[in-house]
C-alpha positions, 0 to 999 in steps of 0.5 A, spaced: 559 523 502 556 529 498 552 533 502 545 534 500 540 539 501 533 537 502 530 542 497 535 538 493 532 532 494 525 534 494 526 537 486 529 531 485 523 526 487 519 531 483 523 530 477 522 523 478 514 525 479 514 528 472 518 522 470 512 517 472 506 522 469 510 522 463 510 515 462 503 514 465 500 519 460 503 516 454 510 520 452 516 517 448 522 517 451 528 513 454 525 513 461 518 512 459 520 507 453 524 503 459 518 504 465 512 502 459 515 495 457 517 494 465 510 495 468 507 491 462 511 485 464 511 485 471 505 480 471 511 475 468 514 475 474 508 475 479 502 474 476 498 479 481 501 484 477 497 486 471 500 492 468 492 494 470 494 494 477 501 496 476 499 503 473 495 504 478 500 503 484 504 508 479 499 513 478 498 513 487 505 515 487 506 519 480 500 523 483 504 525 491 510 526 487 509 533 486 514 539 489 508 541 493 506 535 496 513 534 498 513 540 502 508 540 505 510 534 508 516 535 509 516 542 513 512 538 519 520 536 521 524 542 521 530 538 523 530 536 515 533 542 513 539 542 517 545 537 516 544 531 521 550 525 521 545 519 516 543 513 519 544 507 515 536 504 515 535 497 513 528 495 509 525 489 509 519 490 504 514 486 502 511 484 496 503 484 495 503 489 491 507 493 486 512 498 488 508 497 495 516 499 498 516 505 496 514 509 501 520 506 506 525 508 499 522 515 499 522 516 507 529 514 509 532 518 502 528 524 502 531 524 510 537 525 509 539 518 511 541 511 507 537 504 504 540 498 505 534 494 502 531 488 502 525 487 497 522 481 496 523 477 490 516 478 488 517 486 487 524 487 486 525 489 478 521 496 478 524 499 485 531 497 482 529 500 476 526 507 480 532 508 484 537 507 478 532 512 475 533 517 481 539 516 481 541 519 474 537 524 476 541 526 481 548 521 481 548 524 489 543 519 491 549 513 488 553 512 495 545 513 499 542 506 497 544 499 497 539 493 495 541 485 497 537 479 496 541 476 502 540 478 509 541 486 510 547 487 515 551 494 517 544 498 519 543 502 524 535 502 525 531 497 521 524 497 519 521 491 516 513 490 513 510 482 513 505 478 515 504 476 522 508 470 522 514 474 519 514 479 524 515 474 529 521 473 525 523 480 525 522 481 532 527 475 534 532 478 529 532 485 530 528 487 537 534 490 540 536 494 534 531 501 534 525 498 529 519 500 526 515 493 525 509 492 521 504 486 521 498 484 518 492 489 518 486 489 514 481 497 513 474 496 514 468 501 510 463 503 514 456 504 510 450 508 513 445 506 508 443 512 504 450 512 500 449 514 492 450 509 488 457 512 485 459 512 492 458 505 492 461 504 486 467 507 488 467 503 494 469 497 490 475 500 487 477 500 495 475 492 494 477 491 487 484 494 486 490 489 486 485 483 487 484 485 494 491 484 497 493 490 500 493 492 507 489 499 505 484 494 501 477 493 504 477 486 506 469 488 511 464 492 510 459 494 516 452 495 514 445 497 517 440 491 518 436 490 513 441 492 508 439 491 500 445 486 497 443 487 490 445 493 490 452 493 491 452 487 486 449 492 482 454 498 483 460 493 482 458 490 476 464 493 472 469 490 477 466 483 475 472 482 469 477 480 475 473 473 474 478 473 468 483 473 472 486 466 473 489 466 480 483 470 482 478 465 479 481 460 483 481 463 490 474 464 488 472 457 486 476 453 492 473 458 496 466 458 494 466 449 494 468 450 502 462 454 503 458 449 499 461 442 503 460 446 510 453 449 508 455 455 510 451 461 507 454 466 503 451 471 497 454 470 490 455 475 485 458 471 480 465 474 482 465 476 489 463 471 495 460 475 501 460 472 507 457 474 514 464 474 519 466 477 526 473 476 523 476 483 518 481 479 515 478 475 507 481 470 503 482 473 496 475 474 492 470 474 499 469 480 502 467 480 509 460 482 512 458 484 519 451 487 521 450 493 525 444 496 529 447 503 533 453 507 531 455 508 537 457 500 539 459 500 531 465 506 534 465 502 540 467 497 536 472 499 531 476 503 536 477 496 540 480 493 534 484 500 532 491 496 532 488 491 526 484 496 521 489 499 517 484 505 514 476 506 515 473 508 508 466 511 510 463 518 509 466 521 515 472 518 514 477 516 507 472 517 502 470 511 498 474 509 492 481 513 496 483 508 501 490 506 496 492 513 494 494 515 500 498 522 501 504 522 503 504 524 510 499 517 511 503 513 514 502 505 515 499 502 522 499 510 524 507 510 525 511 516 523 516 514 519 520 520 518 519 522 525 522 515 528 528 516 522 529 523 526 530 521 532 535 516 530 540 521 528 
């Protein structure tokens, strides 16, 4: 197999940034014409993918895929520049958002290593598309991935992304191989009270962005006694149009008729139910709410639930409306990809 150097692949990916800020930006060409029709038709084959959110999930990466972020991230593991015998590393990726796989993709390739990957059948065509794309810019990368929609087999290391349940699975199936396994998480945002309202505002977009169905959205807010609700309404007015959306409309209205039979108390915007919640996990268009009356037992607390929270959204932490555009070097669950792939070799 062809010997690739890692300021090879690391030009490569970036070409294929520059690629994916074409498209986004408007540009003609073969490659942007192709990317264009599939990103506005993906909502064919799972409903959740608007070409909204699709753009905005290919605009995180568009925007991390430069020379200068794929070395950064890369000089941490000196080992990348030497020629390590590759790892056959099999994927088993999720499918709540759109192209939610690629960081495992990059990971094991910009690595040196092998895909054999496995995406779900509600995220398949775009990263298919990508890595056909990846590989024309440079036909090397040909014999380094694989995709399947059977069971993944021939791997040397697995690592596999899904629900709690799924991850039970993955556990039965492939504990006695080296593993990364991800479960459910969920990310919190922290509000002190004296936030502006463009901070609030751009809160919503942690909320808003996908429907709320990724891990690195806010699924619960913390808030000081006596917090004024109106204005958060107020701030995430232009985020109402999700009403619209017909899946979401329905979550919304079998959420809000089971708060109404049980008499449970809940605010309503008229697009969002908020309800008061110890639990950080919410079904699609609630957002969970919990009081707090010391920052010191609200730390106290979170750092209990470390193993849960995905991200924290707050002043001192993610800034509001970051917590889905990630770098590349933000790993999910806080595992770090590259070095486990490093130390597999």
């Amino acid at each position: 197999m062809q010997i690739m150097k890692l300021e090879e692949r690391i030009k490569s990916f970036a070409v294929f940034g520059e690629i994916l800020q074409h498209t986004l930006n408007g540009r003609s060409g073969s490659y942007s014409d192709q990317l264009n029709n599939l990103i506005d038709n993906q909502y064919k084959l799972n409903p959740w993918f608007t070409p909204g959110n699709v753009r905005t999930a290919v605009k995180a990466i568009a925007d991390e895929l430069t020379v200068e972020n794929l070395i950064k991230w890369t000089s941490v593991y000196p080992e990348l520049k030497e020629h390590l015998n590759p790892v056959r590393v099999g994927v088993i990726m999720a499918g709540n958002l759109p192209l939610v796989g690629f960081h495992d993709f990059l990971s094991v390739l910009i690595s040196g290593n092998n895909l054999i990957a496995k995406t779900s059948s509600k995220d398949s065509e775009l990263l298919i598309h990508v890595s056909n794309i990846l590989c024309e810019i440079n036909p090397g990368f040909k014999n380094r991935i694989e995709f399947t929609d059977k069971t993944i087999k021939g791997f040397d290391v697995v690592i596999a992304t899904g629900s709690n349940n799924s991850s039970r699975y993955f556990e039965y199936y492939f504990g006695k191989y080296p593993n990364i396994i991800r479960k459910n998480r969920n990310s919190i945002a922290i509000l002190e009270g004296d936030e502006s309202e463009a901070d609030i505002e751009a809160l919503g977009s942690d909320i808003f962005s996908y429907f709320g169905l990724g891990c690195r959205n806010v699924s619960k807010i913390y808030l000081p006694d006596g917090y004024d609700f109106s204005v958060l309404d107020k701030c995430w007015k232009s985020f109402s149009g999700c009403i619209n959306h017909q899946k979401y409309a329905n979550n919304y209205d079998f959420n809000k008729a089971v708060y109404l039979v049980n008499k449970e108390t809940f605010y309503d915007t008229g697009y969002l139910l908020l309800k008061q919640e110890t639990g950080l996990s919410s079904p699609v268009s609630v957002l969970n709410y919990e009081y707090y009356d010391s920052q010191t037992a609200l730390k106290q607390q979170t750092k209990l639930l470390k193993e849960k929270i995905q991200c924290v959204v707050g002043k001192n932490t993610i800034p509001f409306g970051k917590a889905q555009s990630p770098h590349l070097w933000d790993y999910a669950d806080g595992i770090d990809t590259i070095g486990f792939l490093l130390k597999k070799k």
